[in-house]
N, C-alpha and C positions, 0 to 999 in steps of 0.2 A: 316115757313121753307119749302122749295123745296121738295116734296117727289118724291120718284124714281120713281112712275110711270110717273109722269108730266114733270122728267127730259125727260124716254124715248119716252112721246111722240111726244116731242119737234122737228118739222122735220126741223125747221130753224137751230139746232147745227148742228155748225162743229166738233166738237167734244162732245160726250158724254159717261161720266161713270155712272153705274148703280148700287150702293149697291157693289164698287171694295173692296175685300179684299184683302190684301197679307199676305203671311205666311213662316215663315224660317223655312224651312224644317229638317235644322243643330240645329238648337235648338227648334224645336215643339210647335213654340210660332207665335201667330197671331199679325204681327205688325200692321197692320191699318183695322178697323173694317167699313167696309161698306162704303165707298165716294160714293155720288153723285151729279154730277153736270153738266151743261150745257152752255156749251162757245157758244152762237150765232154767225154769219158768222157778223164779225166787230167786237165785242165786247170785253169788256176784264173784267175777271173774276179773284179775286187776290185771294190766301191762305196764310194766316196768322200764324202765330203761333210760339212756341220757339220752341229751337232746340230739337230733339228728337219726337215733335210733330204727324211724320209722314209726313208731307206735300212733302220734295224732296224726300222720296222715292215713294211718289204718281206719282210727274213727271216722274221718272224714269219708272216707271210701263208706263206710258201713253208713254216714247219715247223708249220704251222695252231694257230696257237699268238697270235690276235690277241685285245688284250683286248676286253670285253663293249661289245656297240651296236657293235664296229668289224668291218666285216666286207669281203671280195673283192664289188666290184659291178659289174666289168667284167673280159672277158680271161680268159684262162687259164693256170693251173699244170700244166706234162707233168712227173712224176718218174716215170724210168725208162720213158716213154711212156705212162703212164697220167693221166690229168687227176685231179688231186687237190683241186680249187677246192673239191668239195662235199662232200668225205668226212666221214662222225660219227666222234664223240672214237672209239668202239672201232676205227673202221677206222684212225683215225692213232695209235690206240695202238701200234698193231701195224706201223707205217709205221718209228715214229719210234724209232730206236738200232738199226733193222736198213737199213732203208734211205737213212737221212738222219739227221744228228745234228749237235750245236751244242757249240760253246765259246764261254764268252761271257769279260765283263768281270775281273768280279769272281768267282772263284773261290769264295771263303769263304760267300758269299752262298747257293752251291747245294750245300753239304757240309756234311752232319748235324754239329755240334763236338762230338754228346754219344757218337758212334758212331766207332771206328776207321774211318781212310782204307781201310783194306783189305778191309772191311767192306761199305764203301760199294760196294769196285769189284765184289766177290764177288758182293753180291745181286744186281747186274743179270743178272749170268752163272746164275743160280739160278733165277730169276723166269724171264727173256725165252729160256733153253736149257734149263733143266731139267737143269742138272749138280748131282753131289752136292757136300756141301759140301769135300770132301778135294780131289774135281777144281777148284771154283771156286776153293778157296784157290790152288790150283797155277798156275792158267791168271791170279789176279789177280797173282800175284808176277812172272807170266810178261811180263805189260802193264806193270808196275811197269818192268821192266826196258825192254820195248819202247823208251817213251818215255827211259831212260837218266837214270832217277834210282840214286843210286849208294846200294848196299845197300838192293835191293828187299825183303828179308826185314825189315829194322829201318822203314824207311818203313809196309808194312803195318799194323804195330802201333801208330803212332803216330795220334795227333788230329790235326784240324784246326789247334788253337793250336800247336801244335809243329813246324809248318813253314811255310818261308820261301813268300812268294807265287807265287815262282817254281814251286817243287814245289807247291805245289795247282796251278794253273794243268795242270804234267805229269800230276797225279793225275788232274785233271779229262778230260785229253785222252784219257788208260787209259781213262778209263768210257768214254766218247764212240766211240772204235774198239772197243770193245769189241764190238763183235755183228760186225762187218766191214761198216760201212755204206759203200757208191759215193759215197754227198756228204756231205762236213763242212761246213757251216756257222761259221767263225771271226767271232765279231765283237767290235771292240775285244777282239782277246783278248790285246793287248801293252801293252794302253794303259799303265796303270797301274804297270806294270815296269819299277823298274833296267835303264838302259841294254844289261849286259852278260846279262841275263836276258833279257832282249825278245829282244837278239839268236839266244838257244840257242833260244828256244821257235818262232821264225820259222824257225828250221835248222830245230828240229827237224819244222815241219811241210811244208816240204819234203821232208827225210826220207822220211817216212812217204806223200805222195805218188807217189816214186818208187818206194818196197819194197814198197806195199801198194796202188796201183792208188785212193788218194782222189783225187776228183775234189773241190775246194777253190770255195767263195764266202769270200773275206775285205772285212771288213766295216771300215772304217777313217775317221779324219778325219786319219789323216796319210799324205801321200802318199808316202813313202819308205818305210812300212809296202808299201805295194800296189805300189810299184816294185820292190821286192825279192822278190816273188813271184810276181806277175799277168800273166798272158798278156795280158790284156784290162780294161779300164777302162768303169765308167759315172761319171760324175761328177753325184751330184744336188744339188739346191735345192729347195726348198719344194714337194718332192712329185712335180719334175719331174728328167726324164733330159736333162741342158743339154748331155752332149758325151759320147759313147762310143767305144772303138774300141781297137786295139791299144793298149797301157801306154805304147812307146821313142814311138808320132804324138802321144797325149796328155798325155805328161811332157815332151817336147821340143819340137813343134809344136804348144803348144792354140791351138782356137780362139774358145772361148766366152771371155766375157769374166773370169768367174767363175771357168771354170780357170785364167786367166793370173791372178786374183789367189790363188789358193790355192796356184800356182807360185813366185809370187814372194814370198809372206809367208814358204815354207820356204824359200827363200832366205835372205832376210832373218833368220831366228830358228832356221837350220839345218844344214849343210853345203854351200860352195860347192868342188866338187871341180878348178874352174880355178885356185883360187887360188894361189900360191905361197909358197915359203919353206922352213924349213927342211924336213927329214926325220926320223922318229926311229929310232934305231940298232936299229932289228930288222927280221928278213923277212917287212915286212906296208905295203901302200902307203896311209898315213893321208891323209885328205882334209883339208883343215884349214880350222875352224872360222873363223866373221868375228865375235870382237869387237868390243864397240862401242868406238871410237877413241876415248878419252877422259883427260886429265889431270885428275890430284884438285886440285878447288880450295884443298885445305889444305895448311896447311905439315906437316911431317913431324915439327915437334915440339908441333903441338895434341895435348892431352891425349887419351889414347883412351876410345874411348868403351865401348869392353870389350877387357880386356885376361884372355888365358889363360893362365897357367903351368903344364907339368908336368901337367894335369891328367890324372887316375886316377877311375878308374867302375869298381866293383864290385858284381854283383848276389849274394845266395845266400852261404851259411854251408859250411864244411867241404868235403868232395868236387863238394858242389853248386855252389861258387865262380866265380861267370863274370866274366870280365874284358870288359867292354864298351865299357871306353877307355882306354887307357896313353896316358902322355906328352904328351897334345897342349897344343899353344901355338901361341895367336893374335894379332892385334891389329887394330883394326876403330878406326879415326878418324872425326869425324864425316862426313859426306858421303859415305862411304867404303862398297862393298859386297864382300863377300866373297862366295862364291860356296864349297858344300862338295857336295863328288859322292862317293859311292860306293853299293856294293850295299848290296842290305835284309843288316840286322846288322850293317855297317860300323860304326856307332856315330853317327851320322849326330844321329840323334833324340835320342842317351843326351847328345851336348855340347847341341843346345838345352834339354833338360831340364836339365842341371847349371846353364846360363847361368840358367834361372829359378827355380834353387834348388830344382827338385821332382826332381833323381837325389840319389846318397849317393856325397857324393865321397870318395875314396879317397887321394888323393894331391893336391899341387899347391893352385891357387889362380883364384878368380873373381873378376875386377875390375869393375863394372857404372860410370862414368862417375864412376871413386874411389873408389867405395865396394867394399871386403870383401866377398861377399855368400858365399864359402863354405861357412860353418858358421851361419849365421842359424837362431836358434828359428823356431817354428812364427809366436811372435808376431811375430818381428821380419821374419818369410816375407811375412806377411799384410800388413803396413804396407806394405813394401816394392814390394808389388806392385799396391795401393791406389795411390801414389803413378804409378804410370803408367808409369817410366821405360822398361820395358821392354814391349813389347805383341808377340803373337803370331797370322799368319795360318794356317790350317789348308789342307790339300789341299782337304779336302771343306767348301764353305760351307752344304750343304745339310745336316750332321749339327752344323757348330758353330754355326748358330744359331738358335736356339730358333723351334721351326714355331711355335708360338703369339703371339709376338714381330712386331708388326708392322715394317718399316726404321726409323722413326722410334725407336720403344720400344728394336732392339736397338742402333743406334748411340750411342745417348742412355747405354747402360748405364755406360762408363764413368765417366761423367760423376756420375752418380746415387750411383757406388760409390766415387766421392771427396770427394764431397758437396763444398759452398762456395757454391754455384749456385742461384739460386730457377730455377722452371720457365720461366718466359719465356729468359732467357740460356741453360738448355739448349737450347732449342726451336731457338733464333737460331743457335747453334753446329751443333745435326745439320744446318740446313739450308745453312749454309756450307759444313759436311764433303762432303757428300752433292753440292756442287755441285764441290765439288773433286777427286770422282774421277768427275766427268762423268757423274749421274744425274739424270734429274729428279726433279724435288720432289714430280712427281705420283706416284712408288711408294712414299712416303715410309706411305702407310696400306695397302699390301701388305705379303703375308706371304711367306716364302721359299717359300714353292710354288709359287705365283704368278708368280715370278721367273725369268729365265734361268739360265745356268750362269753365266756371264761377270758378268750383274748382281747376281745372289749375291758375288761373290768380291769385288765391288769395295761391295758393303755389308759384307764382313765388312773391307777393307781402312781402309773408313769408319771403321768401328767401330774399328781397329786405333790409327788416326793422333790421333782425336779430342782423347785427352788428351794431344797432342802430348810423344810417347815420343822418347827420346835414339835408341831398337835397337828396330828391326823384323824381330823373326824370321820369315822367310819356311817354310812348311815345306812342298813341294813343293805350290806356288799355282797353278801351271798345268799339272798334268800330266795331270789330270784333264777340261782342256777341250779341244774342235775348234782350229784350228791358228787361225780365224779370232781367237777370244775367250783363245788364249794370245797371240800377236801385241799384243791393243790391253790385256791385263792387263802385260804386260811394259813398253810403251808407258808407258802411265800410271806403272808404279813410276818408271821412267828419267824422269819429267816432274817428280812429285813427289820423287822424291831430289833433283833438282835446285831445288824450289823451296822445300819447306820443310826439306833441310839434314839429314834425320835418315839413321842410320847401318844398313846392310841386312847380316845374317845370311841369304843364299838360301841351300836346299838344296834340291838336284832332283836327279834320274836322267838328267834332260835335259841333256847338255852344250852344245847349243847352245842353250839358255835360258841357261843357265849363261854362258858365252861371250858373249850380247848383253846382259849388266846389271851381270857381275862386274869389279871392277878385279883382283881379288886371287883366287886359287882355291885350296884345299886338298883333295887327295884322300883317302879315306878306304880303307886295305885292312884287314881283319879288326882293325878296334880302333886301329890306328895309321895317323897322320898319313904319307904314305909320299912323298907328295910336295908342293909348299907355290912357288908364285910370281906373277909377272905372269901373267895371264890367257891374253896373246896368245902368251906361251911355252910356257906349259901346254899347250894345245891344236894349234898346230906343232910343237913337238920336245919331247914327253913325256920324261922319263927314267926312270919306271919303269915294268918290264914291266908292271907291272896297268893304268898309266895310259893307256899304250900301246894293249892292249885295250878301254878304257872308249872311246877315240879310233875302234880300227878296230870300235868295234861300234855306235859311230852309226850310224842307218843315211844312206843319202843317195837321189839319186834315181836313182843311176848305180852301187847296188849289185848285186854278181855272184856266179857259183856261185866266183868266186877271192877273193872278201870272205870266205865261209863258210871252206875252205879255210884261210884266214891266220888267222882268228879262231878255228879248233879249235888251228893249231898253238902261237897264244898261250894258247888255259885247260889244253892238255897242260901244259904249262912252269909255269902257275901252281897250278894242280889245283884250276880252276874248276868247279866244278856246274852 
């Protein structure tokens, strides 16, 4: 392990911290006990760890950017050899997008929707160089292109809502390099991304490492993120640095106990590249996912519990006409989970919304557990959905349910909205629910703020099962969390499918979530169903090229510059973005 003195007297960093603590002054408690570490000029050093761990509020200390009462109370920050622990907002004004700059999670979050993208990237060049605005336009189209979004001139002009997350994300990266800053700051900036997306924007800041002289902090809870870029590893917990040191001694040999469990969970819910079996027919060496081993305990002729036809999604009138889903057809038996991957605009979200009756189907047909449910009035929408049979979990449990809402009040809700029930027998049921996806009954008078990430997901999952639904659409339920709280939310669906019998609609980005819970998997490329079978086949010998892709842009913990490499020359051939 790196000790502090060797960090500080390391004169190749461009950045170095020294034994950093922080401390909330508002509450008299030391959140992160001693960091130290050393980013060389080029190199890139990742942190690890689950949420809570300490690691983004370390960035934020390092881009003085900590919220109020929290502040640096021990150690020191050198950027570019200067101690920056105590600098005022004007002198890090002036620090921060010439000499250090950030990519964070969420994209949309830090870009004006009411101002052009190009707008955005232009003022920084305007404000922080003093170009006019004819050169900033020039020099923003110029970034645009940098990062290798295709048709930087039409990009410019567009809003926020008018591109995929992937392109803000590159939008965001333009601003970020935009001054020529020596350290980037990335944190969770793949989280949240389509597998085949994650993967361009990880090329791409490699990339940009190599042509432009960044020197990279990537900030991550998944470790095949920081495998695939990181010279060097800290792995924290609760504030603390449990195991540092080269990426191939701490991905392959850890020693702390905490890294072998955060090794072997991605195992477990992720890429095992020993494994064997087939191959798929193109020039790219796929590592193959571990399905969960599993036969359906139903016969093959239970009725299903959603059946798709031919289905057609049509958004917009005349020239404006988008096609958001042709053709697809499914079938989902009880006990049964299917599993749907593809990129943002595959159509992914457009079939769970047609399955709840809230898209405008176009063609084809929706069968809910017998029931018709295609062309349903508003009234017959409303009954139908009252009745339960269908329930839906969201990515984000922190925007779907109500901050006001204590657990009790929101898991109660369906209940309340089916009425039948005096208050005692709901009361009896949230507190059965609530113990069946392994929470106590003591959060039952908290409010979702209060709550974890993981413990949110499994009250909105509460809330989901309550009125015991025939189809549970999943719609990407763990992508959003550390690898710990995806692990034991995957766990528990696989416990409850098997106990209480109802039928799963997953979608994720994630194909090795996908691969540990799916019996069945369909892929999604531009609107069309492109490929469709067993799970275990799906993910060893793909047969179609996009599939192929989604496969070699997993990442794993044993990815390489011959990964990146294979994976440009599959989105050539598909004319991936």
């Amino acid at each position: 392990m790196t000790s502090s003195a060797q960090v500080s007297a390391d004169r190749d960093a461009v950045l170095t911290l020294t034994d950093v603590r922080i401390h909330n002054d508002a509450a008299d408690e030391e959140l992160v006990h001693g960091v130290s570490l050393r980013l060389r000029r080029g190199g890139v050093v990742g942190i690890v760890g689950e949420s809570g761990s300490g690691k983004s509020l370390t960035c934020k200390a390092v881009l003085g950017v900590l919220p109020e009462h929290v502040e640096v109370s021990g150690g020191s920050i050198e950027l570019l050899g200067r101690d920056v622990a105590g600098l005022s907002p004007q002198e890090w004004t002036a620090l921060r997008g010439t000499s250090i700059s950030a990519v964070f999670q969420d994209p949309a979050s830090y870009l004006n929707p009411s101002i052009r993208v190009g707008k955005q990237v232009q003022e920084v060049l305007r404000v922080k160089q003093g170009l006019s605005r004819a050169a900033a336009k020039q020099r923003a189209i110029e970034l645009l292109d940098a990062v290798h979004l295709h048709d930087p001139e039409y990009v410019y002009e567009q809003y926020v809502h008018e591109l995929s997350g992937g392109m803000l994300q590159r939008v965001l990266i333009a601003i970020a390099i935009s001054l020529e800053p020596e350290v980037l700051i990335a944190d969770e900036a793949t989280t949240a991304l389509d597998t085949t997306v994650q993967a361009g924007i990880l090329d791409l800041l490699v990339e940009l490492k190599d042509r432009i002289g960044l020197s990279l902090v990537v900030v991550s809870h998944d470790l095949a993120v920081v495998a695939q870029l990181c010279d060097e590893v800290l792995v924290m917990r609760d504030g603390h640095v449990v195991e540092q040191g080269p990426t191939s001694e701490i991905l392959h040999t850890p020693q702390h106990e905490y890294t072998r469990l955060l090794v072997a969970e991605h195992e477990q819910y992720g890429l095992n590249s020993s494994a064997t079996g087939p191959r798929p027919p193109a020039p790219v060496s796929v590592p193959v996912l571990v399905p969960e081993p599993r036969s359906s305990t139903m016969p093959a002729s239970t009725e299903p519990v959603l059946q798709v036809d031919g289905l057609g999604v049509h958004f917009g009138r005349g020239r404006g006409r988008k096609q958001a889903l042709e053709g697809a057809s499914l079938v989902i038996r009880p006990g049964e989970t299917v599993g749907v991957i593809g990129e943002s605009g595959a159509g992914k979200s457009t079939l769970a919304r047609a399955v709840l009756g809230l898209a405008p189907v176009s063609a084809g047909s929706v069968q809910v557990a017998g029931r018709d449910i295609t062309h349903l009035s508003g009234r017959e929408r409303r009954a139908f959905g009252r009745d339960g049979v269908v329930q839906y979990v969201f990515q984000d449990p922190l925007r779907s349910l109500d901050p006001e809402h204590t657990v009790a009040v929101s898991v109660a809700e369906p209940l309340r909205i089916r009425g039948g029930l005096d208050r005692a027998a709901i009361d009896e049921a949230v507190r059965r629910q609530v113990r069946a996806v392994r929470l106590d009954e003591s959060l039952l008078d908290r409010f979702p703020g209060e709550l974890s990430g993981g413990q949110r997901q499994r009250v909105a999952i509460a809330r989901a099962l309550i009125s015991s639904p025939r189809l549970l659409i999943l719609d990407e339920p763990v992508s959003a969390l550390d690898s710990a709280n995806r692990v034991a939310i995957l766990e528990l669906l696989r416990e409850l499918r098997s106990t209480v019998g109802v039928a799963m609609l997953f979608i994720s980005h994630d194909l090795g979530s996908v691969a540990g819970i799916s019996d069945r998997t369909i892929v999604l490329y531009r609107s069309r169903i492109v490929e469709a079978g067993d799970t275990a086949r799906i993910v060893s010998a793909p047969a179609h090229p996009y599939t192929r892709l989604l496969v070699g842009s997993a990442p794993t913990l044993t990815s390489g510059p011959t990964d990146r490499v294979q994976r440009e020359r599959l989105r050539a051939g598909l004319f991936v973005s």
